[in-house]
TINU-825935 format. One line per 8 residues: number of its first residue (from 1); for each residue x, y, z of C-alpha. Coordinates in steps of 0.05 Angstrom, whole numbers, plus 32768, in hexadecimal, padded with zeros to 4 digits. Example, Ala and Ser with C-alpha at 12.3 -4.5 7.8 and 13.67 -1.06 7.14 Angstrom:
1> 80F6:7FA6:809C ~ 8111:7FEB:808F
***
This chain:
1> 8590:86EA:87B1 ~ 85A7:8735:87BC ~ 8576:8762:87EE ~ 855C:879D:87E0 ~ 858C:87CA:87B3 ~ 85AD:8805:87D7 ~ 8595:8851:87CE ~ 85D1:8857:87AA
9> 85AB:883D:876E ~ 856E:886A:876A ~ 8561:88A6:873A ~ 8555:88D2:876B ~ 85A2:88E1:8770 ~ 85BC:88FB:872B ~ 85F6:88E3:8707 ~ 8622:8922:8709
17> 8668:8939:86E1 ~ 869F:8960:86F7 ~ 869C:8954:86A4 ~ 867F:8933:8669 ~ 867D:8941:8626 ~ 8662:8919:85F3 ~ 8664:8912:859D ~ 864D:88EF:8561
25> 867F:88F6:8531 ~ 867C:88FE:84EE ~ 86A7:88D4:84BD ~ 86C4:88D8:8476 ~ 86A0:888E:8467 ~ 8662:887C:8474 ~ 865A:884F:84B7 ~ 862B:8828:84D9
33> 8618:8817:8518 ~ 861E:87CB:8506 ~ 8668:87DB:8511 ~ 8692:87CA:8549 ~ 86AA:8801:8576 ~ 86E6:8803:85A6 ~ 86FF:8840:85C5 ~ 8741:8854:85F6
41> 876E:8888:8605 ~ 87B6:88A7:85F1 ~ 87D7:88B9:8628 ~ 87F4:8901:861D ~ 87D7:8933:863C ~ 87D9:898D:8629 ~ 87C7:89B5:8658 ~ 87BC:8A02:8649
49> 87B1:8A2A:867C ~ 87A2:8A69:8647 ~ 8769:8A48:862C ~ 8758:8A1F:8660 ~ 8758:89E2:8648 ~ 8780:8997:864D ~ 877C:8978:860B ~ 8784:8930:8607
57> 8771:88F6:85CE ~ 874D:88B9:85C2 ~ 874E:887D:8598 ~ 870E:8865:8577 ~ 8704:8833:8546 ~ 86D2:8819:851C ~ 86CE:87D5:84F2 ~ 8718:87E8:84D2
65> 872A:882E:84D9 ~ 8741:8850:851C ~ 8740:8899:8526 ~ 8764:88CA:8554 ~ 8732:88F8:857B ~ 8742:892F:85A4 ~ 8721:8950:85D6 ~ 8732:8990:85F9
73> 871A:8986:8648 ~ 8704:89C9:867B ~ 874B:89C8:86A3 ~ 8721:89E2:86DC ~ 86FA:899B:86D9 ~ 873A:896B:86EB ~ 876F:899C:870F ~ 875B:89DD:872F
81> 8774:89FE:8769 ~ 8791:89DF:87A5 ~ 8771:89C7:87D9 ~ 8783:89CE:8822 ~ 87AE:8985:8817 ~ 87D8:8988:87EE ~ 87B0:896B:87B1 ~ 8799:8996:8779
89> 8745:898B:8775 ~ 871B:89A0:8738 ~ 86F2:89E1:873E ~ 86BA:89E1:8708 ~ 8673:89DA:871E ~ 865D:8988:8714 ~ 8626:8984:86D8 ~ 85FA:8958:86BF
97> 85FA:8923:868B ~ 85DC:8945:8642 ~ 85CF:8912:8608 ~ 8614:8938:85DD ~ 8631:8976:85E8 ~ 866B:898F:8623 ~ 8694:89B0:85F9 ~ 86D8:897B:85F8
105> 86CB:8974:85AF ~ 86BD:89AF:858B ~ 86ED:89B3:8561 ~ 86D3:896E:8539 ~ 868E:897C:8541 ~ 8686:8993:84FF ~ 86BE:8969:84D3 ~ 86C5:8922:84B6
113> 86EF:88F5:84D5 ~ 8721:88DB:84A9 ~ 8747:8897:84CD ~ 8787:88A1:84E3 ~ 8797:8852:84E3 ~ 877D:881F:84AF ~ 877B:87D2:84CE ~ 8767:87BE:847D
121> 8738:8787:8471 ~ 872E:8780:84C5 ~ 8701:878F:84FB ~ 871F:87AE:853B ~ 8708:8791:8575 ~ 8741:87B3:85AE ~ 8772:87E5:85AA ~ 87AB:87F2:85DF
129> 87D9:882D:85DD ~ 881C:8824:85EC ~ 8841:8863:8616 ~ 8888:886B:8603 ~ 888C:8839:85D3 ~ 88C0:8849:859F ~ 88A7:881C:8572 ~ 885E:8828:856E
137> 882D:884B:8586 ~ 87E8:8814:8591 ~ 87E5:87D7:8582 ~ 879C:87B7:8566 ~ 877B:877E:856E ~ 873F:8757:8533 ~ 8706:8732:8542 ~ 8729:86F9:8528
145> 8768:86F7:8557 ~ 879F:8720:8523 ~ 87CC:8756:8536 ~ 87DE:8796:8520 ~ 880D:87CC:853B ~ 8809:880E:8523 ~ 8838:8851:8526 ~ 882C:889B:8521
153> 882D:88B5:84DC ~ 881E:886F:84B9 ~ 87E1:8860:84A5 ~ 87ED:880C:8499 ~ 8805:87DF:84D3 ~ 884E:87D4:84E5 ~ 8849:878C:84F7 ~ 881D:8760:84F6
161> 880E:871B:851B ~ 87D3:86FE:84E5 ~ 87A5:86C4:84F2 ~ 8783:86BA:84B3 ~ 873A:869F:84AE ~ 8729:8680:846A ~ 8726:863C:8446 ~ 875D:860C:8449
169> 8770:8633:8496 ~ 8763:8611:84DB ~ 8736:8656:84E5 ~ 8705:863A:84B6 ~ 86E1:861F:84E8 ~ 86CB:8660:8502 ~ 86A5:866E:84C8 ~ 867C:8636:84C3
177> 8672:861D:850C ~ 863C:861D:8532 ~ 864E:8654:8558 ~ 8680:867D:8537 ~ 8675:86B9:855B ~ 8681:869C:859B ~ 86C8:8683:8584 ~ 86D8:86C3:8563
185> 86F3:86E2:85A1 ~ 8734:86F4:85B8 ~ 8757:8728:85E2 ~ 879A:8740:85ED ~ 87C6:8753:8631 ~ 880D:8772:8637 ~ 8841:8774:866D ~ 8846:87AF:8699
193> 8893:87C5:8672 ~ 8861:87B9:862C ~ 889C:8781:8618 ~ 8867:874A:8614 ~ 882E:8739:85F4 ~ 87FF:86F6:8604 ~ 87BE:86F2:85DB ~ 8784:86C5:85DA
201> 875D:86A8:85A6 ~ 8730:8668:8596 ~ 8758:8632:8572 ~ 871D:8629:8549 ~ 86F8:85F9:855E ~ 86DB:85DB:859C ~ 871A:85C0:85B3 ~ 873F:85EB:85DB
209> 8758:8637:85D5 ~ 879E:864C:85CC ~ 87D1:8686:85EA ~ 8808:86AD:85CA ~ 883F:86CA:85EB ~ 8852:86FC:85B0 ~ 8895:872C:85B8 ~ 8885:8772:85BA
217> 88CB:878B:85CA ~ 8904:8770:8597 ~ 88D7:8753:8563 ~ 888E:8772:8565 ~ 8868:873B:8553 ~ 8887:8700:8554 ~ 8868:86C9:8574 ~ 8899:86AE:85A3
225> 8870:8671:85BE ~ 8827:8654:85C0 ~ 8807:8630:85F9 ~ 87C5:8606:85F3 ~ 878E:8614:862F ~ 8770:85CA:8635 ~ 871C:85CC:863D ~ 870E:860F:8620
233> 86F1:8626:85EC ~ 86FC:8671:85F4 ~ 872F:86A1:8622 ~ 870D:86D4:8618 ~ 873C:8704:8647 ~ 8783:870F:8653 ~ 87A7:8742:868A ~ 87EE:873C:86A3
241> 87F8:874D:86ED ~ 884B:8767:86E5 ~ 887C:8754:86A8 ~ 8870:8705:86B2 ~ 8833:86FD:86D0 ~ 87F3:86F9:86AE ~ 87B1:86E0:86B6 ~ 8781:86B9:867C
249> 8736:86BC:868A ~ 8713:8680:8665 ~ 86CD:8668:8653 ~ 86CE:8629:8685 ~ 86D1:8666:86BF ~ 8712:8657:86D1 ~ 8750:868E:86D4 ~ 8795:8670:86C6
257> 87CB:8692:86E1 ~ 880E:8688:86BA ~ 8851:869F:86B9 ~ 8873:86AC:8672 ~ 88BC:8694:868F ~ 88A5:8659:86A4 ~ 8884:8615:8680 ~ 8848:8618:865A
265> 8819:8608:868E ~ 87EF:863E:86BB ~ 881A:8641:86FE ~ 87D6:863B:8724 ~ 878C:864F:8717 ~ 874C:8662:8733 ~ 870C:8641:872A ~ 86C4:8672:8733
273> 8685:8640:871A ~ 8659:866D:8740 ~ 862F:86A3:8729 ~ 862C:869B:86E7 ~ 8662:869C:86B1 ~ 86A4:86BD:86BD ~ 869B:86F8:8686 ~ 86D4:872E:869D
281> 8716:8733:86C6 ~ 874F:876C:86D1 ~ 8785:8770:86EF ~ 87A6:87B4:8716 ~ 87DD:87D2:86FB ~ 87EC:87F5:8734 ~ 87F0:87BE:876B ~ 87FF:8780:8741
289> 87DA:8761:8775 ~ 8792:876D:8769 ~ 875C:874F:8735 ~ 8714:8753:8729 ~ 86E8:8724:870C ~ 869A:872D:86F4 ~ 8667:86F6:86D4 ~ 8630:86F6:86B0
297> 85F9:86FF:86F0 ~ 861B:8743:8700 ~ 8646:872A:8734 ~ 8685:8750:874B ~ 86CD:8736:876E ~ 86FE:8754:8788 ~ 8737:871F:878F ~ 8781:871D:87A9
305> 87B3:86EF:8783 ~ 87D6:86E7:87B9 ~ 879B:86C4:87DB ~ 878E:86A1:87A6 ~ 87D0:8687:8797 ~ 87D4:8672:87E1 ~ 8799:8654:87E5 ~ 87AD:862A:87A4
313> 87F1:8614:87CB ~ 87D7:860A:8811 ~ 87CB:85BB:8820 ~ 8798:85C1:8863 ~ 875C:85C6:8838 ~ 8775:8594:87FB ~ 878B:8555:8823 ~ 874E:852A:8814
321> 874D:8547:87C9 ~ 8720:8583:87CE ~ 8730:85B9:87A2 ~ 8748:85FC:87C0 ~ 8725:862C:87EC ~ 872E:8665:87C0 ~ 870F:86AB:87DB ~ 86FF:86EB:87C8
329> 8706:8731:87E9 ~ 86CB:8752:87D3 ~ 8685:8742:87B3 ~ 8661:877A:878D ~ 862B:8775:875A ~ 8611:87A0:8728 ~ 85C2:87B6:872D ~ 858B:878C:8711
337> 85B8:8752:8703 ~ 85D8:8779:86C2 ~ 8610:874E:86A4 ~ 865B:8765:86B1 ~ 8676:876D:8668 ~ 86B5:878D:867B ~ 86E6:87A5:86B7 ~ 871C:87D4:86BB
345> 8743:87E9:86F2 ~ 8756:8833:86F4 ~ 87A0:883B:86E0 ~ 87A6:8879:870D ~ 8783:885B:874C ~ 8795:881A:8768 ~ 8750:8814:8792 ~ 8728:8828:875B
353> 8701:87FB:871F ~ 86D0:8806:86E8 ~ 869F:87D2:86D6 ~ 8672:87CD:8698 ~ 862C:87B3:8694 ~ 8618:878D:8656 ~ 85E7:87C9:8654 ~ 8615:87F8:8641
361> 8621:881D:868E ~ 865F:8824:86AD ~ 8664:8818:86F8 ~ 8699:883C:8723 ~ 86A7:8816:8758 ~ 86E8:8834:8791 ~ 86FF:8802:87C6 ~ 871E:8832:87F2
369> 86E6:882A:8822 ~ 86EF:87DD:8824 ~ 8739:87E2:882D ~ 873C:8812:8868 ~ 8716:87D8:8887 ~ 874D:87A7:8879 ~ 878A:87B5:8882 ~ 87AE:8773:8882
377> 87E5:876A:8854 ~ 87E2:8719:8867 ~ 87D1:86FB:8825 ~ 87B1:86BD:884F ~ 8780:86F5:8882 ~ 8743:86F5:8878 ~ 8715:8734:8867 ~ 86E6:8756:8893
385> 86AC:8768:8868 ~ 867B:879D:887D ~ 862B:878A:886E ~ 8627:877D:881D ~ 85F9:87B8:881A ~ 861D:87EC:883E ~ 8660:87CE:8812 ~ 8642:87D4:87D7
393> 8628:881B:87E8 ~ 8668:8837:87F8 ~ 868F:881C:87C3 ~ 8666:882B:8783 ~ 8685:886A:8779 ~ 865C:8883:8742 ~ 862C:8863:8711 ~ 862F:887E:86C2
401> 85EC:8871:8695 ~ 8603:884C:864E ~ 85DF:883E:8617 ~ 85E8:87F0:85F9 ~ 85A7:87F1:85CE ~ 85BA:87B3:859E ~ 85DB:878A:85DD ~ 8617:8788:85AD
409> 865C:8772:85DE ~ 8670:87B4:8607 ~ 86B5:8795:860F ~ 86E9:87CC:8606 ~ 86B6:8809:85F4 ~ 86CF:882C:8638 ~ 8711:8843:864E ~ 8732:8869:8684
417> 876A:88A1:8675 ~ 87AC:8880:867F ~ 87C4:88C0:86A8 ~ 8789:88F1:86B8 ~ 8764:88D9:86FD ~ 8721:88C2:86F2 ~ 8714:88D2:86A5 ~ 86E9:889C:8680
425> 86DA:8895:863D ~ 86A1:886B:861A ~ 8683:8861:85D7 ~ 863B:8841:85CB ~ 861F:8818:8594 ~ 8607:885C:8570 ~ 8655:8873:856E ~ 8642:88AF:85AC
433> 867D:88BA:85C1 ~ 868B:88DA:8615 ~ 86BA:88EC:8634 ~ 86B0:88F6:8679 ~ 86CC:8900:86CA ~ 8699:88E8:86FC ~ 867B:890E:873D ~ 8680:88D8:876F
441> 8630:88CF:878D ~ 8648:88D3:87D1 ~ 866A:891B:87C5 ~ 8624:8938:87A6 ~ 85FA:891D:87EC ~ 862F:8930:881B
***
């Protein structure tokens, strides 16, 4: 059992912005909120320093249709003058949260939202946009496992990997079984050069689920191979670590770890059967070393593969049989036992992470703190870990109030800015859409 939470968690400090804006939009056809909603971010970035703004756009999709968004940011909120480093530090005043308003999207306030994209007879369920790609510009994933890649100035997909669900398929299953919406999950992952594509789906049934490595370089979309993983049910997450590396998160709570070059068998794995079920992982981008893992008791790791990866290889413990001592860095957990739903790492930071409660908030957690600590590059040292509390105090960074009123899956509903440091954005089940950049708790008591 955790003690007493940290003061970190009480109301008495506010939840503060350098910004956040927040809208409802309006659309051409009629919505619900029964839909599914996924959100994430272009990359390109405008700044003007005449108007004082830096314009950037977002991705949102609902049941079939994806629109483009954008939002036109205070330029004093993300890069102001420069400090006495060297670093350039925003200038604007923090502010508090407001249920809609900020400004960042004025200029769709008062139109219909027509979709840009059109994944026909499909519900999106993840969308990934791919910087520098001359082929196209996101690629989205259904509920039921398909494919679709999609271009600027086309409205249809490009390609298309299809896994069709009907009579007379082996997908039928999923519409009859027992529980179909527990095998109707999948997820996607692609290699750090975008070249490769693995994605997960059930294989129908309660037999085991299955892995495609699909070409996203040559042949968008072809399926170059497919690889069975024996005793589950469900992968329900995919991440690569580099351009061959990747890691499958499945419903027995065990992550393979598999290597596209090689055979089709996971190179080594690691086993968590404690607290709870194993309902998140990512992988950094930035250190290729790094993953985190959360479960359904709200449970947080921090893990090295490197440690894990030795600890699969090293014989002292395994002689008689035993399985290995596998470790983590870190243990964090989110307040009140909330589930972890999602994790990202930031893609600007590489000691930074976002986690997602099943209720809808988004936890900012920075490991700076627990890093300065350790500094041991040995793969096979182990950590020196400050008291839980006073770890888990200094590495929540900031703590963002959600809204998740049907308990619907918050899986991919926030997403960092692939380029601008510290910009989130989230959607909620009522399709409120924010953008915002946090200011860190610790700066507004210092």
């Amino acid at each position: 059992m955790h003690s007493k939470p940290t003061k970190i968690w009480r109301r008495s400090a506010p939840s503060l912005y350098h910004h956040i804006s927040s809208v409802k939009p309006q659309f051409m056809t009629r919505v619900g909120d029964e839909l599914d909603k996924t959100i994430a971010f272009r990359s390109e970035i405008i700044p003007d320093k005449a108007k004082e703004t830096l314009t950037t756009s977002l991705l949102y999709s609902q049941g079939s249709d994806i629109y483009e968004i954008d939002c036109a940011l205070p330029l004093g909120s993300f890069y102001g003058k420069k400090s006495s480093g060297d670093a350039a530090v925003a200038t604007a005043a923090p502010v508090k949260h407001e249920a809609e308003g900020g400004g960042a999207f004025c200029d769709i306030e008062d139109k219909k939202l027509s979709p840009k994209w059109v994944y026909s007879g499909e519900t999106v369920s993840k969308m990934c946009y791919l910087d520098d790609s001359e082929d196209s510009t996101i690629i989205a994933m259904s509920k039921n496992g398909s494919l679709a890649w999609f271009r600027d100035g086309i409205r249809v997909p490009i390609h298309i990997v299809q896994e069709m669900m009907g009579p007379m398929t082996s997908f039928a299953a999923m519409h009859s079984h027992v529980r179909p919406q527990a095998l109707a999950i999948s997820d996607f992952g692609l290699s750090e050069n975008l070249e490769t594509l693995v994605k997960s789906q059930s294989n129908g049934s309660e037999e085991d689920s299955i892995l495609k490595i699909v070409d996203n370089a040559g042949k968008p979309g072809e399926v170059l191979r497919t690889m069975h993983v024996p005793g589950t049910t469900v992968t329900h997450t995919v991440r690569f670590f580099d351009n061959y590396t990747f890691g499958s998160c499945s419903d027995d709570n065990t992550i393979r770890f598999w290597d596209i070059r090689t055979a089709d068998k996971p190179i080594f794995s690691l086993s968590e059967p404690k607290n709870g079920k194993l309902t998140a992982f990512d992988a950094s981008q930035i250190t290729n070393e790094l993953f985190v893992t959360g479960t359904s008791t709200g449970v947080i790791k921090l893990w090295d593969i490197r440690s894990v990866e030795f600890a699969t290889t090293d014989l002292t413990h395994r002689q008689n049989g035993h399985d290995p001592i596998q470790t983590e860095l870190v243990n964090l957990y989110h307040s009140g036992g909330d589930s972890v739903a999602d994790v990202q790492f930031s893609p600007t930071s590489s000691s930074e992470f976002a986690t997602v409660g099943g209720s809808g908030n988004v936890y900012h957690w920075d490991m700076e703190f627990f890093f300065s600590q350790n500094d041991d590059d040995d793969a096979g040292a182990t950590a020196k870990l400050p008291a839980p509390e006073e770890l888990q105090g200094q590495c929540l960074k900031f703590f963002h109030i959600g809204n998740n009123q049907q308990k619907r899956n918050v899986k991919n509903s926030v997403a960092w800015h692939p380029t601008i440091d510290d910009l989130v954005c989230t959607v909620d089940d009522t399709s409120l859409i924010s953008v915002y950049k946090p200011f860190p708790i610790r700066d507004y008591l210092s």
